[in-house]
C-alpha positions in Angstrom: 0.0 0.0 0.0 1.4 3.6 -0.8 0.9 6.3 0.7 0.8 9.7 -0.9 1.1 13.3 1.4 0.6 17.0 0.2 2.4 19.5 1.7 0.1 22.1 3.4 0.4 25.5 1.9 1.1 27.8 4.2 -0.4 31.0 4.9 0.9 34.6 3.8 1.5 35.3 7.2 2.7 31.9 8.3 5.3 32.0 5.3 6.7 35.4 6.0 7.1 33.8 9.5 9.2 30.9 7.9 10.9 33.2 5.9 12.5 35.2 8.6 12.9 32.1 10.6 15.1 31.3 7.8 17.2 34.3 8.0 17.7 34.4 11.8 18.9 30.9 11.6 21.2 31.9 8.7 22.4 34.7 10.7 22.7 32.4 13.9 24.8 29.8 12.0 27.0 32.2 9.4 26.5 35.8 10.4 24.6 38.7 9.8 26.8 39.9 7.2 26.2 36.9 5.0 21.9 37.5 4.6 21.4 38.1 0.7 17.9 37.6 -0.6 19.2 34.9 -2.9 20.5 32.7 0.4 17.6 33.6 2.7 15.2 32.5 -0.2 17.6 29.0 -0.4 17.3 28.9 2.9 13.6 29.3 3.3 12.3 27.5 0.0 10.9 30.3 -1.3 11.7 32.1 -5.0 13.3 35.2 -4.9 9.8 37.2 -5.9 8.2 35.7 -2.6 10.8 37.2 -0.2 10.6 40.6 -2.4 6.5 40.0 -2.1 6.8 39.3 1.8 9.6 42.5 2.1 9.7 44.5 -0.1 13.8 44.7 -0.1 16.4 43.2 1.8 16.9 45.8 4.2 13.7 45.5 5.7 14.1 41.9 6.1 17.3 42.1 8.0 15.9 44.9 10.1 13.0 42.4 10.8 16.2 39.7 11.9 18.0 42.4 13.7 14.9 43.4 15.4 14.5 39.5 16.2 17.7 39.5 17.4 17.4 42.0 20.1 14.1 40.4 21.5 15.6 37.4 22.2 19.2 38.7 23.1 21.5 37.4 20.8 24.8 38.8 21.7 26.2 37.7 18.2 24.4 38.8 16.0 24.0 42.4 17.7 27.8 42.2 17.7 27.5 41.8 13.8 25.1 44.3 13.1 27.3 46.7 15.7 30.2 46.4 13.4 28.0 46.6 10.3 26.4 50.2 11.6 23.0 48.7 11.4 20.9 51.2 13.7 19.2 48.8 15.4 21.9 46.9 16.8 23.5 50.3 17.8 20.2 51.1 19.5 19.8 47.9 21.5 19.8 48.1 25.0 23.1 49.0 26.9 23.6 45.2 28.6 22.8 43.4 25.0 25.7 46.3 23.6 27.9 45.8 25.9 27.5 41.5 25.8 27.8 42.2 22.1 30.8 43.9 22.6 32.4 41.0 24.6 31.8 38.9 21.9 33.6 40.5 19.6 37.2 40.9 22.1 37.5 37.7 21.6 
């Protein structure tokens, strides 16, 4: 007896969840630097257009992993987006800064 499944298609909302899921792990595992829409859209299994559609630009998706980032305290990839001048990171509280900062004496 076979079995067949169908993947479930997701939801806008539910995809643009996976999508920055994808990028936050990307940036976990190779740095904040590295987030391109062509990587984030491997890493997600999603075209190109959907992360542009979801987006709008690849700014606005790293601000959404940046913002991510600083909500759940992640030392590293503030640290990254510290040395990359992305406001947000710069704008983080003064602990997560400063933890951010350790990071990078390393």
């Amino acid at each position: 007896m076979t079995t067949t499944t169908t993947a479930r298609r997701l939801q806008p909302e539910d995809r643009k969840l996976a999508i920055l899921d994808a990028a936050y792990s990307l940036a976990v595992a190779d740095g904040y630097h590295t987030l391109t829409r062509e990587r984030m859209a491997e890493s997600a299994g999603v075209s190109l257009s959907l992360i542009t559609y979801h987006w709008l630009s690849v700014a606005l998706l790293r601000e959404a992993v940046m913002q991510l980032a600083v909500e759940r305290g992640d030392a590293h990839i503030i640290a990254s987006g510290i040395v990359a001048r992305d406001p947000l990171a710069l704008s983080a509280p003064l602990a997560l800064r400063q933890a951010a900062a350790a990071t990078l004496a390393l």
